[in-house]
C-alpha positions as MATLAB code, in Angstrom:
seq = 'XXXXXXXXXXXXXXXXXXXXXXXXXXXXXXXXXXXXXXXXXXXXXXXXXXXXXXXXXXXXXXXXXXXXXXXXXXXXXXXXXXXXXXXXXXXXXXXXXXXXXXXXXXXXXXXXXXXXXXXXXXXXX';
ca = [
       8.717   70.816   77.668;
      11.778   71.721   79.681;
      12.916   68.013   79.169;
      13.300   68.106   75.741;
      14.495   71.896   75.245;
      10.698   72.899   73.808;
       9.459   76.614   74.420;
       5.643   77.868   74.098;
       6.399   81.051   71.965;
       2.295   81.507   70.953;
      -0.520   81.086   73.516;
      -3.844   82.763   72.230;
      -7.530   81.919   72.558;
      -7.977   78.410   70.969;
      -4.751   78.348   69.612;
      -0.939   77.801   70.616;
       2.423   76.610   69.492;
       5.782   74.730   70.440;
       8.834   75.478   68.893;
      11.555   72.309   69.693;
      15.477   72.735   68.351;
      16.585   69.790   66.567;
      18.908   68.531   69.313;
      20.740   65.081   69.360;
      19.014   64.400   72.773;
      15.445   63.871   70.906;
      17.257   62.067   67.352;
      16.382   58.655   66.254;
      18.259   56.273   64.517;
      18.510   58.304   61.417;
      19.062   61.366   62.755;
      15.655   62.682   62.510;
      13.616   63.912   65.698;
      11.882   60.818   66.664;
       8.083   59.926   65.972;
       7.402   60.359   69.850;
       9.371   63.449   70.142;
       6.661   64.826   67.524;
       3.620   63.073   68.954;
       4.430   64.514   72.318;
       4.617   68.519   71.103;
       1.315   67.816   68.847;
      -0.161   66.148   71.937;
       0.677   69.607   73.937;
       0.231   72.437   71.387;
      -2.858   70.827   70.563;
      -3.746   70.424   74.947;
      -2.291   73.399   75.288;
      -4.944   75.546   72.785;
      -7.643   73.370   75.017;
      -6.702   74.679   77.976;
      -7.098   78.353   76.940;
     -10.875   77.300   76.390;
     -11.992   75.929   79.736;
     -12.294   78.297   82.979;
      -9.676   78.523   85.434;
     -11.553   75.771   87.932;
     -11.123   73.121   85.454;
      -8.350   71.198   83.270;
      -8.101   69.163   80.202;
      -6.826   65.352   79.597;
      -6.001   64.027   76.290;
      -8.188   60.773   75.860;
      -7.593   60.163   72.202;
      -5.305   60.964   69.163;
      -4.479   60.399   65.702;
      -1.349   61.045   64.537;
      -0.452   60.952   60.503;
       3.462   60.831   60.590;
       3.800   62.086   56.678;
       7.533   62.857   56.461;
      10.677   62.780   58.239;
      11.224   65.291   61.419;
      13.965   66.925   59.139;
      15.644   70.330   60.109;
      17.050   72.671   62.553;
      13.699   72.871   64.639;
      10.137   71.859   64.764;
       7.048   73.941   65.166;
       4.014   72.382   66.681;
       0.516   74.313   65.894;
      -1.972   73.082   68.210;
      -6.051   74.686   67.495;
      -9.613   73.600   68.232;
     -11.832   72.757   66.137;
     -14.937   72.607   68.312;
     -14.884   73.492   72.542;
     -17.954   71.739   74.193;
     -18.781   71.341   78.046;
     -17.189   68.058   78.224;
     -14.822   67.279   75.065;
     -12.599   69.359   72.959;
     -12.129   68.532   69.547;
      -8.602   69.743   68.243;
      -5.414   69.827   65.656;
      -2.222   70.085   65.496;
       0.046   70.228   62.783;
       3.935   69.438   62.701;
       6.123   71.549   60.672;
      10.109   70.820   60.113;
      12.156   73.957   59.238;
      14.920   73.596   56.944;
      16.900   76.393   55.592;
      14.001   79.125   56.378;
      11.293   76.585   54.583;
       8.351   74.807   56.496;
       7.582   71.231   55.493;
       4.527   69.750   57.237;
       5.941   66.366   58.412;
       2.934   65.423   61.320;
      -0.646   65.555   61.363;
      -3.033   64.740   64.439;
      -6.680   64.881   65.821;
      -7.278   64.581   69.347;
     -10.397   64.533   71.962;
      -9.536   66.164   74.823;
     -11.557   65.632   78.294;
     -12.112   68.887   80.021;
     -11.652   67.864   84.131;
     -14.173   70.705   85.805;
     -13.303   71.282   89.483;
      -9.724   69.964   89.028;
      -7.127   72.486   88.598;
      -3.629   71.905   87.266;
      -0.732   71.299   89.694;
];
């Protein structure tokens, strides 16, 4: 997160989010944040409201996602809301949702589902 200016303003139970400033270090092309840029914070908003589910002798790995890129990554920052749906022993089921803020106003510009595998007995580094 440090890498691409990103803070974690929300961690609660099940649930977290990343707020990234539209900077020209994470731009594509056309000026918009670029499509891996966004994958990346819904990939970790969403990890990060696994994590907050599993006890401390254990982690979590993303093994799969889906990611609905529905508008351009337009605005002055991006907010990431990661939840899960549905915490078991061994997967996670979760969310997140992309948001581009533009003058004060949210557009939802990313959607994704992802399976997360939670590690038990391996601890984060």
């Amino acid at each position: 997160m440090h890498l691409i200016q990103a803070t974690l303003p929300l961690v609660e139970h099940g649930r977290t989010e990343i707020h990234l400033p539209h900077w020209h270090g994470v731009e594509q092309q056309h000026g918009f944040v670029h499509g891996g840029v966004v994958g990346m914070i819904a990939d970790s908003a969403a990890g990060y409201a696994a994590m907050t589910m599993v006890p401390p002798s254990a982690s979590v790995l993303t093994v799969e996602y889906k990611m609905n890129l529905m508008a351009p990554a337009d605005g002055e920052k991006l907010i990431a809301r990661g939840e899960v749906v549905r915490s078991g022993r061994t997967l996670i089921v979760t969310r997140a949702e992309v948001f581009a803020v533009k003058d004060g106003k949210e557009s939802l510009c990313a959607l994704m589902q992802q399976t997360i595998m939670v590690m038990h007995g391996r601890t984060e580094k």
